[in-house]
C-alpha positions, -999 to 999 in steps of 0.1 A, spaced: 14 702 882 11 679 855 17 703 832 46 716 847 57 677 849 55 670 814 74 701 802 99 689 824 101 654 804 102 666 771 133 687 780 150 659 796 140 643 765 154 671 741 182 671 759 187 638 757 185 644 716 212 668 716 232 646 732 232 622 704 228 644 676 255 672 685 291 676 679 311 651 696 346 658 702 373 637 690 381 609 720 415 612 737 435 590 722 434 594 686 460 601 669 470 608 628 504 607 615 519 611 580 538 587 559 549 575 525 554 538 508 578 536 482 554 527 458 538 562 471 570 578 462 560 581 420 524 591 423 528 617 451 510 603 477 508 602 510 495 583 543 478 593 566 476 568 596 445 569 618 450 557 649 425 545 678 441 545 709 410 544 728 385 516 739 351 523 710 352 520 673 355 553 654 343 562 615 363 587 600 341 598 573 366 623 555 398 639 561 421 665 543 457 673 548 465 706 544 500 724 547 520 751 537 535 734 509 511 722 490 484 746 470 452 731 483 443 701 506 447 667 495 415 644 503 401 613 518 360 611 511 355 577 519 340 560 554 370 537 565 365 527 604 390 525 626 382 495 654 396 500 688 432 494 690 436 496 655 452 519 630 440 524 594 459 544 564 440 563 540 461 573 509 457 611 495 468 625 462 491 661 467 485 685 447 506 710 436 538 722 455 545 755 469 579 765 470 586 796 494 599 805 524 574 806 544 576 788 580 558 751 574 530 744 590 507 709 587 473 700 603 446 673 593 411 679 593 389 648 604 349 645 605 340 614 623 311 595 640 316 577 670 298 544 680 266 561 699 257 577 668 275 614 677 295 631 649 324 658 654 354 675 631 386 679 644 413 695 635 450 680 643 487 686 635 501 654 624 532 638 633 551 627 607 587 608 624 604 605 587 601 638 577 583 631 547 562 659 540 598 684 540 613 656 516 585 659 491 589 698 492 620 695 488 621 672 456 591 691 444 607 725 440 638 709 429 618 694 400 599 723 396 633 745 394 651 722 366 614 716 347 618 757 342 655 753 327 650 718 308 628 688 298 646 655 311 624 629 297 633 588 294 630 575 261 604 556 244 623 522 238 660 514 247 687 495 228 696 456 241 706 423 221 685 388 234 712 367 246 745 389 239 750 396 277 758 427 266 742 465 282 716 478 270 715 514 259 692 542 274 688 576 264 679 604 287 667 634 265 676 666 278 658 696 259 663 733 276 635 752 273 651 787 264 639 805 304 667 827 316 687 808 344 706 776 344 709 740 357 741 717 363 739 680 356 770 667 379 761 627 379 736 598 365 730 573 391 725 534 389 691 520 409 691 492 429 677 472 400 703 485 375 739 496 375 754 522 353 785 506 334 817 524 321 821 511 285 856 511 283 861 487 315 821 476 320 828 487 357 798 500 372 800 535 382 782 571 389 785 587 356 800 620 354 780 645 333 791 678 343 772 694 320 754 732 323 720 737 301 708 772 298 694 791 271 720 789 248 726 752 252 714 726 225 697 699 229 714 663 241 713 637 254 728 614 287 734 576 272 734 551 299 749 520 299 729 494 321 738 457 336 714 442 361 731 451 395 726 415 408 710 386 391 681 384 420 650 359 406 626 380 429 642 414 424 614 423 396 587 409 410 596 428 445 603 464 424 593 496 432 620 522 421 641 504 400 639 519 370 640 553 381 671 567 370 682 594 396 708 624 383 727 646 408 715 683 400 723 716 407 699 748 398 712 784 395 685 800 420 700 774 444 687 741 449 700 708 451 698 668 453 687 648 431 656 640 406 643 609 394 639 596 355 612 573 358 604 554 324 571 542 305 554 508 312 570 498 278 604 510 283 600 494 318 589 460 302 621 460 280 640 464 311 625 430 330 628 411 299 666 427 294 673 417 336 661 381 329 678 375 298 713 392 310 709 371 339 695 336 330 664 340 342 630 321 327 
């Protein structure tokens, strides 16, 4: 009998071990959701928002977006826990885009360890309300479409006087690359840091370009003419996008919309000091 006893109480015990030590499933409650920053916008990255809905602390030890249109997953390897009724965001790098037809489809991959000690892997379809994730696609492929056709590349300094009040002068190279098809430049577009001026009246604008680049175009270039588009005293300090020059595209295989001209940390110094000196700044 006593035998019989014990082998009973070491598999209540075992059992009890299993308990701890096996795959927990992830608690009712938790949700993950997708999202970008501005500042995410340049780097291609995105969010994803861990939320704990439930009543225990949760560790999410890694997690990996995967979808359709991107080539592999993009990760988060770090141990970032989420306290009860909290949310946390843990940034992930894409990684290349995929542009074909095929139907989307999104999920999210967590491992996690609960509070008791249990682990688990889940895998969940994230929401995303902004509709990120098809806006990235989209701007990837179209940038992926014109980079076939041209290189549209800032340059490396710009042209502006100290005190003349005057614009300063940026030139967006525009080099086609000799691939059979063709793209359609139809506008350059001010930020909200910096207008695009007409020279004849110094009216801001949307610059008509017009222009098709193929194989048998040259080389050229788009010359902006640039005011600050208010004199704001925080409007550098608080910037994100505002010296990425957008242009109004259309590809031959179909696309449109528009892609960004984002400059170099020097070219983008010039710009501050040029803001603050057009507009009185210290």
């Amino acid at each position: 009998m006593k035998t019989v006893a014990a082998l009973i109480a070491l598999a209540l015990l075992l059992t009890g071990c299993a308990a701890t030590t096996g795959q927990a499933a992830l608690p009712a409650g938790v949700t993950v959701s997708v999202f970008q920053n501005r500042f995410d916008y340049s780097l291609r990255q995105l969010e994803l928002k861990v939320t704990n809905g439930t009543r225990v602390p949760i560790t999410v030890t890694s997690a990996a977006f995967s979808s359709t249109r991107f080539a592999t997953p993009a990760i988060w390897d770090r141990p970032q826990l989420v306290p009860d009724g909290a949310a946390r965001d843990l940034k992930v790098q894409l990684t290349e885009p995929v542009c074909d037809t095929a139907p989307p489809k999104d999920s999210v991959v967590i491992e996690f360890i609960l509070e008791d000690g249990t682990t688990g892997t889940a895998t969940v379809v994230p929401t995303d309300e902004q509709a990120r994730v098809d806006a990235i696609n989209e701007e990837d492929c179209l940038g992926v479409s014109v980079a076939a056709i041209a290189a549209i590349t800032a340059p490396a300094s710009i042209r502006w006087t100290p005190g003349a009040h005057a614009p300063a002068a940026l030139d967006i190279s525009v080099v086609p690359t000799g691939a059979v098809g063709s793209l359609t430049l139809h506008y350059a577009k001010g930020t909200v840091l910096l207008s695009l001026v007409d020279e004849a009246d110094g009216q801001p604008y949307d610059m008509p370009l017009d222009r098709l680049v193929d194989a048998d175009s040259g080389a050229g270039v788009i010359p902006l003419a640039l005011v600050p588009a208010r004199c704001d005293p925080h409007a550098i300090e608080e910037d994100k996008r505002g010296t990425f020059f957008p242009l109004e595209v259309e590809t031959g295989d179909g696309r449109s919309g528009k892609i960004y001209v984002g400059v170099g940390d020097e070219v983008r110094r010039s710009l501050y000091e040029f803001y603050a000196d057009y507009c009185g700044l210290p």
